[in-house]
C-alpha positions as CSV (number, residue, x, y, z in Angstrom):
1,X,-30.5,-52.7,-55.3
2,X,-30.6,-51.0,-52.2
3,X,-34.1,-50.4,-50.1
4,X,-34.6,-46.9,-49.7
5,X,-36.9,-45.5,-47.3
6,X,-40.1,-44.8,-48.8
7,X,-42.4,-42.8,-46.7
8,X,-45.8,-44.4,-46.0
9,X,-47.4,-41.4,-45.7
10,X,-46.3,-41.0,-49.9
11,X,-48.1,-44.5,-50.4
12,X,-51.7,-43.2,-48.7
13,X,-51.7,-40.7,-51.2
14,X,-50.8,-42.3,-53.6
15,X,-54.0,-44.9,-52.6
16,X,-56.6,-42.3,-52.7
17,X,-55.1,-40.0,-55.8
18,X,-56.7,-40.3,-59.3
19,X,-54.6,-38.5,-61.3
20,X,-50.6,-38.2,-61.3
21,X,-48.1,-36.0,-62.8
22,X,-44.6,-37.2,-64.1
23,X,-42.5,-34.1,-64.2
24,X,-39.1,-35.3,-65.3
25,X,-35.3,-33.8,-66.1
26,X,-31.8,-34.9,-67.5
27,X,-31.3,-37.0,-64.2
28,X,-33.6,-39.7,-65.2
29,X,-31.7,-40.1,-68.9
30,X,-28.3,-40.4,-67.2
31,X,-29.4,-43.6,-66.1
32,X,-29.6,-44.5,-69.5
33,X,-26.0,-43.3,-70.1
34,X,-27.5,-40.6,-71.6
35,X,-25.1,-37.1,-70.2
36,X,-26.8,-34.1,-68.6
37,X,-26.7,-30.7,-69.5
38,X,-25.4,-29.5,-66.1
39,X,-23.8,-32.2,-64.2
40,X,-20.7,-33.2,-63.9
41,X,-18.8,-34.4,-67.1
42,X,-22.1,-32.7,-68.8
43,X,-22.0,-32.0,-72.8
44,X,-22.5,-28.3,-71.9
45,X,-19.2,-27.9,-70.4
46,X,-17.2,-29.7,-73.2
47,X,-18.7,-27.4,-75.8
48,X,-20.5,-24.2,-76.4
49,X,-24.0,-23.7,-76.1
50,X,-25.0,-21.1,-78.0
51,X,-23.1,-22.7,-81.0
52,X,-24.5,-25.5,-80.8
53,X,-27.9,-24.9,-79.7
54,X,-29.1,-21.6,-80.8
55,X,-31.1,-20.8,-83.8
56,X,-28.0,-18.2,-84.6
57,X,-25.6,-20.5,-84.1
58,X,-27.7,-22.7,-86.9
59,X,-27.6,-20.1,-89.6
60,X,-23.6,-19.4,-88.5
61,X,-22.6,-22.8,-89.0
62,X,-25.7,-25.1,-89.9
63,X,-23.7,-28.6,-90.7
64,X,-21.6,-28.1,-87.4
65,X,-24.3,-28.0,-85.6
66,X,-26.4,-30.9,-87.9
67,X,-23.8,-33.2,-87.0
68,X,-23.5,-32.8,-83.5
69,X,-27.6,-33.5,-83.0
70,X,-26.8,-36.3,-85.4
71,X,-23.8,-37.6,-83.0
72,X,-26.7,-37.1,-80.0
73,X,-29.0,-39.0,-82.3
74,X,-26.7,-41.8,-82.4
75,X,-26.3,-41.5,-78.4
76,X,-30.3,-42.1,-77.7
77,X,-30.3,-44.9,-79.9
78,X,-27.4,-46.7,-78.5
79,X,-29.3,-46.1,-74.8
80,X,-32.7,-48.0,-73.6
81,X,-35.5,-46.7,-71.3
82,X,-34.3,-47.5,-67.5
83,X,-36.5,-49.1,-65.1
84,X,-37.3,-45.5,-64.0
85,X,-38.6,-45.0,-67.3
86,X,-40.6,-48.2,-67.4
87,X,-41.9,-47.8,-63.9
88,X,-43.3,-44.7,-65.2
89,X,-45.3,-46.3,-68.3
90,X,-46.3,-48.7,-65.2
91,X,-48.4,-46.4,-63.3
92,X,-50.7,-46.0,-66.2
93,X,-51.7,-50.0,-64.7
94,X,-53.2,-48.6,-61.9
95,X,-54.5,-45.0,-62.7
96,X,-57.1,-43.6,-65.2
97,X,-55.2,-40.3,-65.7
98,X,-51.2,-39.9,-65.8
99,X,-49.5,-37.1,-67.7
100,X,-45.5,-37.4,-68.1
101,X,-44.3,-33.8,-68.4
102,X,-40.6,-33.8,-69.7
103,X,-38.1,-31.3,-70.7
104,X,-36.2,-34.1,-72.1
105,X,-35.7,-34.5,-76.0
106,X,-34.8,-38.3,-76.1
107,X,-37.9,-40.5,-76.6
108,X,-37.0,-42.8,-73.8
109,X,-40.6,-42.1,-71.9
110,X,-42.5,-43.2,-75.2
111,X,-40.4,-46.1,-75.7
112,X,-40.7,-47.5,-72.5
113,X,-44.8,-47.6,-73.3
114,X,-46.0,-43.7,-71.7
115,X,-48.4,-43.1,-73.9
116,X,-49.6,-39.4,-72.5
117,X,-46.5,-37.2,-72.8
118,X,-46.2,-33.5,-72.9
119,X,-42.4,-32.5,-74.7
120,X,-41.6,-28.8,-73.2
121,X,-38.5,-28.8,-75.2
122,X,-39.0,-31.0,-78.6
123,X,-38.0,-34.5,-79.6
124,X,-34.6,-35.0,-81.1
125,X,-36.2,-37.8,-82.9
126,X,-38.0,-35.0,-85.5
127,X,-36.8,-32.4,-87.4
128,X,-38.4,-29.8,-89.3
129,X,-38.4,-27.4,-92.4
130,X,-37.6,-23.8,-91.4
131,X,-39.7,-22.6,-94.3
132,X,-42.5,-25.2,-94.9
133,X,-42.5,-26.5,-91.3
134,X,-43.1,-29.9,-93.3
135,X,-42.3,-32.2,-90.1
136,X,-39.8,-35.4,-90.8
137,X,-38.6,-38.3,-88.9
138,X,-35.4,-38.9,-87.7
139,X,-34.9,-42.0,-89.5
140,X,-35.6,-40.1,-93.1
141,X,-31.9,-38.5,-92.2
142,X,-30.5,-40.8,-90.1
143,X,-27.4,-41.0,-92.4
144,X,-26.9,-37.5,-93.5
145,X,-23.9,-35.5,-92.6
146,X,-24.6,-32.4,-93.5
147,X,-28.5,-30.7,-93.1
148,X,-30.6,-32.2,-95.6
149,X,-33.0,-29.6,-97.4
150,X,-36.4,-30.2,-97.7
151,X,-38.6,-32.5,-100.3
152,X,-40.9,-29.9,-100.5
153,X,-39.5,-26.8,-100.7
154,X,-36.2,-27.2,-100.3
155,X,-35.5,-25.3,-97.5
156,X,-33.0,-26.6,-94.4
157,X,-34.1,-29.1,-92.3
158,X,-33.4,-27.8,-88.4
159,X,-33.9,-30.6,-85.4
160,X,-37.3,-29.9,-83.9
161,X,-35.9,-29.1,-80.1
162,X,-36.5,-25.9,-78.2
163,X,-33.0,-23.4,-78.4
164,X,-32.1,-20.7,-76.4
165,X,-33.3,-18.3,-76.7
166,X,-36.5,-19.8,-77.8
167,X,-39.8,-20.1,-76.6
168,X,-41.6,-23.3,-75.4
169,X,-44.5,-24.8,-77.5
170,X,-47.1,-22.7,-76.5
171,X,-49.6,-25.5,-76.8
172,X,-47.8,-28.0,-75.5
173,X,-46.9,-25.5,-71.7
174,X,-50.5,-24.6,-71.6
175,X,-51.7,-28.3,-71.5
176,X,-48.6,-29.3,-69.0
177,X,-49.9,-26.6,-66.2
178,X,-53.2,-27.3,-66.8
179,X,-52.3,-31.0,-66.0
180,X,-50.5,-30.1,-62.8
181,X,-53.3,-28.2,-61.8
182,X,-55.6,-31.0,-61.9
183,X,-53.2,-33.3,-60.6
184,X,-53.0,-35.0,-56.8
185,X,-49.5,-36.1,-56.8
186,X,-46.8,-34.5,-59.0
187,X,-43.5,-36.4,-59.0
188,X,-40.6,-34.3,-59.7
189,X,-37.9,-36.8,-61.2
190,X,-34.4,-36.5,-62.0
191,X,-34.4,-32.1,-62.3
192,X,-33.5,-29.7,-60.3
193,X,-36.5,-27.5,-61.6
194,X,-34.7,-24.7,-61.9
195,X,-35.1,-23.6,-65.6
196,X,-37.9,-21.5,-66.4
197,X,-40.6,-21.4,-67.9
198,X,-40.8,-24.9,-67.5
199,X,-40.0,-24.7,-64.0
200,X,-43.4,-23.3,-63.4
201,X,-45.2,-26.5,-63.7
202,X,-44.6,-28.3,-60.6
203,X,-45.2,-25.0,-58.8
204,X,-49.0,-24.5,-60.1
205,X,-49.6,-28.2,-59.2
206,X,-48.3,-27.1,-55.5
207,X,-50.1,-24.4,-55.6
208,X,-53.4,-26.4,-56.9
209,X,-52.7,-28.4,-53.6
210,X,-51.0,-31.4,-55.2
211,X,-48.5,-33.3,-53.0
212,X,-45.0,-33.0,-54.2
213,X,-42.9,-35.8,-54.4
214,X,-38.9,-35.1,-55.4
215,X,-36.9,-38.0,-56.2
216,X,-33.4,-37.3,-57.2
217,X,-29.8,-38.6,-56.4
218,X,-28.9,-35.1,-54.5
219,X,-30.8,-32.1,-52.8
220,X,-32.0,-29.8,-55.3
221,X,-33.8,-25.7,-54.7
222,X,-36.9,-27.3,-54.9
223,X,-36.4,-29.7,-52.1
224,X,-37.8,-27.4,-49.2
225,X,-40.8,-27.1,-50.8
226,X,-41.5,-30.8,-51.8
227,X,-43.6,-32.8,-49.1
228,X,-41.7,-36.1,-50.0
229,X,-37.7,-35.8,-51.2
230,X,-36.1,-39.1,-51.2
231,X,-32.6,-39.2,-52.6
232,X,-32.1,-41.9,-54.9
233,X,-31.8,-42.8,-58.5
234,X,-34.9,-42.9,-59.8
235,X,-34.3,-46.4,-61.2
236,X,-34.4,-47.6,-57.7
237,X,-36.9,-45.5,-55.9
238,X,-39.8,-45.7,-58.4
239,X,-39.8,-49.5,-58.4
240,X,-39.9,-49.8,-54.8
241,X,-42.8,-47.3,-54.5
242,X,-44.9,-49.0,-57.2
243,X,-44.3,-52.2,-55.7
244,X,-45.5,-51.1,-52.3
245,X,-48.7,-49.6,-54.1
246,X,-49.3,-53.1,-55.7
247,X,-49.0,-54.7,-52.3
């Protein structure tokens, strides 16, 4: 593993902060072997998006897109939580209050022992009843092929992730800001922070007068408004900043 150059101005703040903010993308999964929306070799650009994640393109063809959350099911269960991941669940050691913020949908941050974790976009790991909203767990379908219909009611069972077109968890946004508001530092991990709304939240922790730290493996739009960007994977780079805390 190569050293990267961790400012020591980043590790003085880190000192005197008391609470920290997590705010992580699709970059940090990839490390996991887990593919990315929008990079390169991304499942976006093998297949259509609003087919296969829209609530229209449900109703249109409901067991096409069943199966492909099912093959993306399989996916996150083949992969483990990077040391990125387990770094993360690290820094709860050390300080009272962190908050992992994610717009990912894969489970690795609560796997790898976060236990304070705000989902803007679902868990791939639940599904739901469009009719009862009777919540089940993925391991109740984990064999079906085609959309199961509820116990209940009998209505479809829908994977309980945000679609286009869709709007975040109200509760669950409202919770993430106010966490970046109260937060000192706010790592930005593995996104380009570019998708809105959830693009918002390490802007009100700027704006709160956090200290921004990006760490991701190229120069993103958000990195001329960060006060730390070190380019890295975050596999590397979070283990060398935690262990310079610890000394």
């Amino acid at each position: 593993m190569n050293k990267m150059e961790i400012p020591k101005e980043l590790i003085e703040k880190l000192k005197s902060a008391k609470s920290i903010l997590f705010f992580t993308g699709a970059g940090i999964s990839a490390e996991s072997g887990i593919d990315t929306f929008r990079g390169k070799g991304g499942l976006w650009n093998k297949m259509s998006a609003q087919e296969l994640a829209s609530f229209d393109g449900f109703m249109k063809n409901p067991n096409l897109v069943w199966e492909w959350y099912q093959y993306r099911r399989k996916n996150v269960r083949e992969t483990e939580p990077n040391a990125g991941h387990k770094t993360i669940a690290e820094f709860e050691k050390y300080f009272n209050d962190v908050t992992v913020v994610t717009q990912n949908v894969d489970n690795l941050h609560k796997r790898a022992g976060s236990t304070n974790i705000l989902e803007l976009h679902g868990n791939i790991e639940r599904n739901f009843c469009l009719d009862c909203k009777t919540f089940y767990d993925v391991e109740k379908f984990i064999e079906a092929h085609e959309v199961p219909k509820c116990e209940k009611c009998g209505g479809m069972i829908r994977p309980d992730v945000v679609w286009f077109g869709e709007m975040l968890p109200q509760g669950v946004f409202a919770e993430a800001e106010r966490k970046a508001i109260e937060s000192d530092v706010c790592f930005i991990v593995g996104t380009s922070a570019v998708v809105y709304p959830a693009a918002y939240i390490p802007i009100s922790a700027k704006e709160a007068g956090a200290t921004l730290v990006e760490i991701n493996i190229e120069p993103t739009n958000i990195s001329h408004q960060v006060d730390f960007s070190i380019i890295g994977k975050s596999g590397e780079v979070l283990p060398q900043i935690f262990e310079m805390l610890e000394l």
